[in-house]
C-alpha positions in Angstrom: 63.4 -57.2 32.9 65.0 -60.2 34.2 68.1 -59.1 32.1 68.7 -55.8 34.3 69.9 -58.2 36.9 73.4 -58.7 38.0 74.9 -61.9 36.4 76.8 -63.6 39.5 74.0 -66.3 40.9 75.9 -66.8 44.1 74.9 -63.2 45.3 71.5 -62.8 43.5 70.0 -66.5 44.5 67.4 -64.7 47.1 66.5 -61.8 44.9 62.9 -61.9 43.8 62.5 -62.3 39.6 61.5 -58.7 38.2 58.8 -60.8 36.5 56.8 -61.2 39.5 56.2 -57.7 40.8 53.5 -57.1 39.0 51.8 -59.4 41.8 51.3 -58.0 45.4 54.4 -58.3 47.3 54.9 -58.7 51.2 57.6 -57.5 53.0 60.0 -59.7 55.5 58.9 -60.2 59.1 62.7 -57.9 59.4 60.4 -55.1 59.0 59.2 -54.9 62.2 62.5 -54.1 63.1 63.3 -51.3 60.7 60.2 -49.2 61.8 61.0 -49.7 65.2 64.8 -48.8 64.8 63.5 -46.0 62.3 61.0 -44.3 65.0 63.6 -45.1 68.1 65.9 -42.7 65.5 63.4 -40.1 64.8 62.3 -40.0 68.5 66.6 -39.1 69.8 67.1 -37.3 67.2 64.2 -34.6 67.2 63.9 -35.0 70.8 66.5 -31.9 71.8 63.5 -30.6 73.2 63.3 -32.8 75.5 66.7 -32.8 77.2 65.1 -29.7 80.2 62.5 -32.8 81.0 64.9 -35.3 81.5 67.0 -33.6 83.1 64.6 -32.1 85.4 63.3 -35.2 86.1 67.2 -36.5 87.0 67.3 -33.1 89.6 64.1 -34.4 90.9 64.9 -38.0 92.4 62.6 -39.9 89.6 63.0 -43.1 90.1 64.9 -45.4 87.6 61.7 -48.3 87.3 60.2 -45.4 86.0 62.2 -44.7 82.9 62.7 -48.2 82.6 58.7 -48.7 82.7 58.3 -46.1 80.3 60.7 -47.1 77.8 59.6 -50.8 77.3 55.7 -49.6 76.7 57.2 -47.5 74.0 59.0 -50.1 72.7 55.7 -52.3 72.9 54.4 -49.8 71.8 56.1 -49.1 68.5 56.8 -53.0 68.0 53.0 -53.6 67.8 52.2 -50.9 65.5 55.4 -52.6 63.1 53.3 -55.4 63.0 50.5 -54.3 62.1 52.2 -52.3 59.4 53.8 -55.9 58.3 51.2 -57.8 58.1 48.7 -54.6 56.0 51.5 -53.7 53.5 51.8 -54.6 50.1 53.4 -53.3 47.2 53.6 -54.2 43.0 55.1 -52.4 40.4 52.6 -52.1 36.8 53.8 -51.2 33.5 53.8 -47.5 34.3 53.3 -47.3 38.2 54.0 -48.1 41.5 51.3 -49.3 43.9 51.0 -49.6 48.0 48.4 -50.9 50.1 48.4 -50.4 53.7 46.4 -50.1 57.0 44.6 -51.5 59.5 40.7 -50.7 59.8 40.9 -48.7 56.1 42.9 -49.6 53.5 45.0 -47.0 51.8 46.0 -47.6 48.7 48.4 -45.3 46.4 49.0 -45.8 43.2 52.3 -43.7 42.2 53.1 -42.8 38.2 56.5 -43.5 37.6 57.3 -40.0 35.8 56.6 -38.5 39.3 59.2 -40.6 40.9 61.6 -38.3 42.0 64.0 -39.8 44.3 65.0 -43.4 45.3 67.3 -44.1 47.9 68.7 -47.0 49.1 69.6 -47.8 52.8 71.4 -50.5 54.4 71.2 -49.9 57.7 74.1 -52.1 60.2 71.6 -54.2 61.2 70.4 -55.1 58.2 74.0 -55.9 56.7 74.8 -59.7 57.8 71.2 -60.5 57.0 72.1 -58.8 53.3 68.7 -57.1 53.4 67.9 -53.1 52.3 65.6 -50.9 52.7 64.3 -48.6 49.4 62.7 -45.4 49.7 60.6 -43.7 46.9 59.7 -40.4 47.0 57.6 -38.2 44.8 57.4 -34.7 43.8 55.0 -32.2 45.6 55.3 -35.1 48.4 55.3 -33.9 52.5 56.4 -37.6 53.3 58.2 -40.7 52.1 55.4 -42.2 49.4 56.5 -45.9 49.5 59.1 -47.5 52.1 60.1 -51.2 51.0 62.0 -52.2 54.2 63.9 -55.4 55.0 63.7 -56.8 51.1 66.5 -58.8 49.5 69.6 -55.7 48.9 69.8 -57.3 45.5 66.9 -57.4 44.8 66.4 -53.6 45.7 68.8 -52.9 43.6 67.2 -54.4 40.6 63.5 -52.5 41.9 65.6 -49.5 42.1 67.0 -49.5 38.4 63.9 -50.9 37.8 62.0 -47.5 38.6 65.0 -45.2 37.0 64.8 -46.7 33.9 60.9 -46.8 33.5 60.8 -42.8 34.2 63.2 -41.8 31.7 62.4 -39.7 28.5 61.1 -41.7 25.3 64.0 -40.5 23.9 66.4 -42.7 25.7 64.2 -45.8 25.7 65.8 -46.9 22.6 69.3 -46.8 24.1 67.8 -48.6 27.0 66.7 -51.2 25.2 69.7 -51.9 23.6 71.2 -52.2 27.3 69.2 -54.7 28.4 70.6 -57.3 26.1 74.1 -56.1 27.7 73.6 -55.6 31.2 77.3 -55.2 32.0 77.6 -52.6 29.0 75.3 -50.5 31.6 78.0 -49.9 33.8 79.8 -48.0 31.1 77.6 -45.1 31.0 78.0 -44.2 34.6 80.1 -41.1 34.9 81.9 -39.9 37.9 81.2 -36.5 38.9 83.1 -36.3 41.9 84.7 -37.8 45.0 85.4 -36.8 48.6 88.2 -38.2 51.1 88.2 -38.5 54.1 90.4 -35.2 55.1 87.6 -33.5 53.2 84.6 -34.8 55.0 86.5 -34.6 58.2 86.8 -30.5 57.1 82.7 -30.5 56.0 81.9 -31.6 59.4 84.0 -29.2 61.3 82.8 -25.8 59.0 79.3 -27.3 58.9 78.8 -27.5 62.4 75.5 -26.0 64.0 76.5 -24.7 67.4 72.8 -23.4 67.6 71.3 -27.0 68.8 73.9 -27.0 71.6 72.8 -23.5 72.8 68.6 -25.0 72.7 69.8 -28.3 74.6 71.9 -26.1 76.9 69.6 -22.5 77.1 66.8 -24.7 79.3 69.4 -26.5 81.2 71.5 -23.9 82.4 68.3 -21.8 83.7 67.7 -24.6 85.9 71.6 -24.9 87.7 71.4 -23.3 90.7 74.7 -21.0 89.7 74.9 -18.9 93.5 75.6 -22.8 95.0 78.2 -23.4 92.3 80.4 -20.4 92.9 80.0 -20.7 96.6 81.4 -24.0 96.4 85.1 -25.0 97.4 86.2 -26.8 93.9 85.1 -23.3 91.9 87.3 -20.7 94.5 90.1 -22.9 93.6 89.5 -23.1 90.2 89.5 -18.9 90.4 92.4 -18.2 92.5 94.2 -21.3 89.7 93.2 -18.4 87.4 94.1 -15.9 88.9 97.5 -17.0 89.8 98.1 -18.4 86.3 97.3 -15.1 84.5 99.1 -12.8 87.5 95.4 -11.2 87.7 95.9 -9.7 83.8 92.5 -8.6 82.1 93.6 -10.0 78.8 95.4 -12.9 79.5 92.0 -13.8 81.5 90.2 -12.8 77.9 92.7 -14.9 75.7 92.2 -17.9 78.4 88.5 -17.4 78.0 88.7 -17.6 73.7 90.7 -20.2 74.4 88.3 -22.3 76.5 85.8 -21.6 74.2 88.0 -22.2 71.2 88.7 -25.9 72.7 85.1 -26.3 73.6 83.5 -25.6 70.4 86.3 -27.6 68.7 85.1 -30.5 70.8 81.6 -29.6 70.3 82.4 -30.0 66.9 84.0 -33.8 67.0 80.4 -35.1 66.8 79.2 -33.0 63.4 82.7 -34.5 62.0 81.9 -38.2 63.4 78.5 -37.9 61.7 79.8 -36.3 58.5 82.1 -39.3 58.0 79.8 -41.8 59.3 77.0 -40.6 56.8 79.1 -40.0 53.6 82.1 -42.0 53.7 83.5 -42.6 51.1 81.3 -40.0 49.0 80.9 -40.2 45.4 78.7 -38.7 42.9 77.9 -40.2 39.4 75.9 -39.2 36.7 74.2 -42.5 34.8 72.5 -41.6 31.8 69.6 -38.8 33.1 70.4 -39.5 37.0 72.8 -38.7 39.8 73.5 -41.4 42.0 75.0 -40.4 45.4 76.6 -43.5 47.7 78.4 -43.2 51.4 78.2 -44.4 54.6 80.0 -46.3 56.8 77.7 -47.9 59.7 75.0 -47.4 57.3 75.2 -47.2 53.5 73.0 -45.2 51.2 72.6 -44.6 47.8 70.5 -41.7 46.7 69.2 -41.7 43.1 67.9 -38.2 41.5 66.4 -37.6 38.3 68.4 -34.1 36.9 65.5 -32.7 35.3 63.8 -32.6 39.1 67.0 -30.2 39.7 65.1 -26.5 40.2 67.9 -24.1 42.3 71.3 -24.8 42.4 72.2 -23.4 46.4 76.0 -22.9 47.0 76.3 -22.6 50.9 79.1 -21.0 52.5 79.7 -21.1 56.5 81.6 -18.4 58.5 84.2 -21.3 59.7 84.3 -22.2 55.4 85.5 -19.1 54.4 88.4 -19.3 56.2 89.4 -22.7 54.1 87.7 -21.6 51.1 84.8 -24.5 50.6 81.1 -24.5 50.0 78.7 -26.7 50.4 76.4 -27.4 47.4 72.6 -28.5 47.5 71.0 -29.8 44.9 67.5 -28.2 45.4 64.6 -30.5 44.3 60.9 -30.0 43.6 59.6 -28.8 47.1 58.3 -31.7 49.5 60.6 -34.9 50.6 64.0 -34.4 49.5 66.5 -37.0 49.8 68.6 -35.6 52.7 66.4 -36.1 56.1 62.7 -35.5 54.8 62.7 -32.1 52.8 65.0 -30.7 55.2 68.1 -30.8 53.3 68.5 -31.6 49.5 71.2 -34.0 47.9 74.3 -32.1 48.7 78.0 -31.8 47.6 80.3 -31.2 50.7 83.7 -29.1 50.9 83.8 -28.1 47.3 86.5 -25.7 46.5 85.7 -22.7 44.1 87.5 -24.3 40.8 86.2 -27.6 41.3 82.8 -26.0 40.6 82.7 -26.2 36.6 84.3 -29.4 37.1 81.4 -30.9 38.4 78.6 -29.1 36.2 80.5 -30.0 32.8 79.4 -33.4 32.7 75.1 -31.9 33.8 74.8 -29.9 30.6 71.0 -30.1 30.6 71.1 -27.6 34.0 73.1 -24.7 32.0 73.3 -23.7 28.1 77.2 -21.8 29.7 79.4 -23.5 32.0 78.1 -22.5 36.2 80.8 -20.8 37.9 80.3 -18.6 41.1 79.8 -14.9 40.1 82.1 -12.7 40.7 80.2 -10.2 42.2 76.7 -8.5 42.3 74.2 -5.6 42.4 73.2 -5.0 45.5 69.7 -4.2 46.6 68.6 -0.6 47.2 69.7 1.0 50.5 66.1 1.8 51.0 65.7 -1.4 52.4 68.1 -0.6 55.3 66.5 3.1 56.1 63.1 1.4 56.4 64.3 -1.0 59.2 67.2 0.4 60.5 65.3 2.6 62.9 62.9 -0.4 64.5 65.5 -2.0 66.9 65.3 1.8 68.8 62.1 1.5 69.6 62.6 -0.4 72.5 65.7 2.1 73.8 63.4 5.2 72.8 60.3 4.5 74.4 62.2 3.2 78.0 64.1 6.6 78.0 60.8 8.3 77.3 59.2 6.7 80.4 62.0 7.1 82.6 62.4 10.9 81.4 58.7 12.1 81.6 57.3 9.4 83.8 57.9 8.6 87.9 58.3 5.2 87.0 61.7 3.6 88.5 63.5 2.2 85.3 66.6 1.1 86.1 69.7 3.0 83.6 71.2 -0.5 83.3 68.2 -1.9 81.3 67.7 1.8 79.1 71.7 0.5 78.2 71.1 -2.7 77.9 68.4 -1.5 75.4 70.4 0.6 73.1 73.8 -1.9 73.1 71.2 -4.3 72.0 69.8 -2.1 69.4 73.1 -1.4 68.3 74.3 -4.8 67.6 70.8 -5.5 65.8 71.7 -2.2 63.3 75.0 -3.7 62.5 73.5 -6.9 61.6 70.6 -5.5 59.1 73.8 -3.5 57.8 75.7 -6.6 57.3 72.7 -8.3 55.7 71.9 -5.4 53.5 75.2 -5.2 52.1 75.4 -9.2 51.4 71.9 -8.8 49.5 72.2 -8.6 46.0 71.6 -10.4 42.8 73.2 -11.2 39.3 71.7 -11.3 36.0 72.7 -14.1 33.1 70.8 -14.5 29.8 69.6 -18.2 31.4 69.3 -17.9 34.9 69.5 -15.1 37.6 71.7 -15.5 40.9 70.3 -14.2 44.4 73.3 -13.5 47.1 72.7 -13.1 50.2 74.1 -13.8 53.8 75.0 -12.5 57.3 78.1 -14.3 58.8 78.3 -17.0 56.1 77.1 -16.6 52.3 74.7 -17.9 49.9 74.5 -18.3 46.3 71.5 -19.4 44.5 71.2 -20.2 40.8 67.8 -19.9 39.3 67.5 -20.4 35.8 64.6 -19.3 34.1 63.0 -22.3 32.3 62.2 -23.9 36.1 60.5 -20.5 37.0 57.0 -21.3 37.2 55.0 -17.5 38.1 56.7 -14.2 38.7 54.7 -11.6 41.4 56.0 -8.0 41.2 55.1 -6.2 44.5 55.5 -2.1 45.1 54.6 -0.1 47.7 53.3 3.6 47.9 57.2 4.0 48.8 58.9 2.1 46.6 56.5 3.5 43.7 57.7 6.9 44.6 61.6 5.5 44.0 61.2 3.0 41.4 61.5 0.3 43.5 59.7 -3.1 43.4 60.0 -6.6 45.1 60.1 -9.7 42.7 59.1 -13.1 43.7 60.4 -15.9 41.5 58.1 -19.2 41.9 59.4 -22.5 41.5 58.4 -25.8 42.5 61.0 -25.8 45.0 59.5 -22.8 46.9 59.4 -19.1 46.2 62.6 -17.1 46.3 62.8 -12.9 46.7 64.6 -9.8 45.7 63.7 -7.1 47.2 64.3 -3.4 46.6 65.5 -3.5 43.3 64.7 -1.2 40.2 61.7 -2.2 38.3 63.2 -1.8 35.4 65.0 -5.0 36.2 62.6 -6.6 37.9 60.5 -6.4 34.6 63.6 -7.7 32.7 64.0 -10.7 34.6 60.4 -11.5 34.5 60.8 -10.7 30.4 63.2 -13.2 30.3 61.7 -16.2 32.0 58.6 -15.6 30.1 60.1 -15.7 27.2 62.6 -18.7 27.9 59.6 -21.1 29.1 56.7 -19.6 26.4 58.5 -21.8 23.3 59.1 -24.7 25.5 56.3 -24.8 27.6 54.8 -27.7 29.2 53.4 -29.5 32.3 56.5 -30.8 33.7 55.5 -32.0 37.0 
């Protein structure tokens, strides 16, 4: 194993010998300062929820000892745990698995086969750069959380672990040709294959279409109910800034509209700076390459990853589409995994493929002919789904309207006329939605795979094929019975997607056809 290691000594002198992982193995006292820097992370970045509080607590005079008290015990806090986790954790890798030991008053202990390895990604995070350290994460299929973290170990070294752990879970098919490698570990580089590549114009374009304006309106729904708005408009600085408006737009309606888009134009545009400083933070420079069985992503700038993904773990193919990337014609592709820890931000996301244009797309999936038998290009259209779908819930967002003009009609109760039209604007706006989304819902057939489309102000493509379908569950009501209707739900081991309200004639069609595609070929894959 020795010979999968990179041949320059200067740069490889701390690595630890291949040879002796099959003894326990301690991490470096550095460690400590990965899981604290890792929690710190996890604790601003999921925190949103937490803005009201703070900022509450800001309106209310708390003192600044306070917050300063409260932020070194957590820091204690967190630092004492990280040594605790240093000084219980070991890892070794066997002839066919991985093993980890950890914790404190019981020892857990996981022993993980290699064959149900299904990412490994490698992080060098800034800190960890002049000290030429890495941290390696391994996660498994069927998996709710990282299985094994290796933090602060030699970034050479992890890169010998991590080729290490590809190799070992390949197919016996290619253990020949990996053989063969080992006595030529510079020939290895040769059979990596770039898929693609993304500048920087292109990442700065992902991270303005890609942008989630949503977690500003939760950080800034909470905060706004507490700003005492009567005090604001009463006050000096906000007349001015009317009669500035008013003067400036000669008291127009809409110049005072086209001011307003504006405002909001420039405000979400700013908004947006920090999804494109993330984007090309994260990914720059982004390439994908295939190496032998195995896509290898690497990016980042402050801190560099490279994500490593078995293709035959590949389950749905999800082309993503944003209202502000139809405009410039991109989509987002995500590489969707067996369902529990994915590679992008803990099952969250899945290894994706940003601002992709549509003839690009058989460009990349020429070189992964194990996903497709026929080249994957986006359909061109589709069938929609049954319009029964809309008449059955087109009807509910009256309800609301109906019964309020009901009461205020038969009853002596005082409902005010401006809620009964608040009622039915906002049942009208909910109608043209379901419309909307019914007439985005749709699917297409292939011999291989089926596509489910879908949508309401962006689109979705997803491309199932039928050898990773794993049950099919037809579902009809008394209703749909009557119309030859049916739901189908198509099980994989990336989670459970639906048609609905389509004939049942197809629905038993499609679930012919992945029946009979995995029947010849069938085995336990997991």
């Amino acid at each position: 194993m020795n010979d999968l290691q990179p041949q320059e000594p200067d740069t490889q002198k701390n690595a630890i010998p291949c040879a002796l992982l099959t003894d326990w193995q301690a991490l470096s006292p550095w460690s400590i300062l990965s899981f604290v820097m890792t929690s710190l992370r996890s604790i601003f970045t999921n925190g949103y929820a937490l803005v009201p509080i703070f900022y509450a607590g800001w309106t209310n005079d708390i003192s600044l000892f306070w917050i300063i008290d409260g932020a070194a015990i957590l820091i204690g806090l967190l630092t004492t745990f990280a040594f605790i986790q240093w000084r219980k954790f070991r890892y070794r890798v066997k002839v066919n698995q991985l093993d980890v030991k950890r914790g404190l008053f019981f020892t857990k202990k996981d022993e993980i086969p290699l064959n149900r390895i299904q990412n490994i990604r490698f992080e060098q995070p800034f800190y960890f750069k002049p000290l030429n350290l890495a941290v390696l994460v391994i996660e498994t299929a069927g998996s709710s959380k990282d299985e094994a973290r290796l933090s602060a170990i030699n970034a050479q070294h992890a890169h010998v672990l991590k080729q290490q752990l590809l190799q070992l879970q390949h197919e016996d098919v290619e253990s020949s040709q990996l053989k063969q490698n080992e006595n030529t570990p510079h020939q290895s580089l040769a059979l990596t294959q770039p898929i693609i590549t993304r500048s920087l114009k292109e990442l700065i374009l992902f991270g303005f279409y890609q942008n989630n304006f949503i977690w500003f309106a939760i950080i800034a729904g909470p905060i706004a109910g507490q700003i005492e708005w009567e005090k604001i408009v009463q006050s000096a600085l906000f007349q001015q800034l009317i009669t500035w408006v008013n003067h400036t737009t000669h008291e127009s309606f809409i110049l005072q509209l086209v001011l307003f888009v504006g405002l909001f134009i420039a405000g979400y545009v700013l908004f947006s700076a920090i999804s494109i400083i993330a984007s090309v933070l994260k990914y720059y420079p982004y390439t994908l390459d295939k190496r032998q069985q195995t896509l290898q992503r690497s990016g980042g700038i402050i801190a560099h990853q490279q994500d490593a993904l078995a293709i035959k773990r590949i389950q749905v193919i999800h082309f993503h589409q944003p209202l502000l990337a139809r405009v410039v014609n991109r989509w987002t592709l995500y590489l969707k995994q067996v369902k529990g820890n994915e590679v992008e931000e803990k099952t969250k996301q899945h290894m994706l493929i940003p601002a992709v244009k549509p003839n690009e797309i058989e460009q990349i999936f020429h070189p992964l002919s194990s996903l497709s038998q026929t080249p994957i290009r986006l359909p061109e259209g589709y069938m929609p789904i049954n319009i029964a779908w809309l008449y059955k819930r087109i009807w509910l967002p009256f309800i609301p309207f109906t019964a309020l003009s009901v009461l205020a009609l038969l009853t002596p109760l005082p409902i005010d006329k401006a809620l009964i039209e608040v009622a039915l604007v906002a049942a009208l706006i909910v109608c043209a939605l379901l419309f909307v989304r019914f007439k985005r819902w749709g699917y297409f057939l292939q011999h291989d795979a089926v596509w489910q489309h879908s949508g309401l102000f962006g689109k979705h493509w997803k491309r199932i094929p039928f050898e990773k379908i794993q049950h099919v569950k037809i579902i009809q009501t008394h209703a749909q019975k009557k119309k030859q209707l049916a739901y189908i739900e198509l099980g994989l081991a990336s989670g459970a997607i639906v048609l609905p309200y389509i004939a049942i004639d197809t629905a038993n069609l499609i679930a012919a056809r992945a029946f009979n595609t995995i029947s010849p070929h069938y085995k336990q894959w997991i």
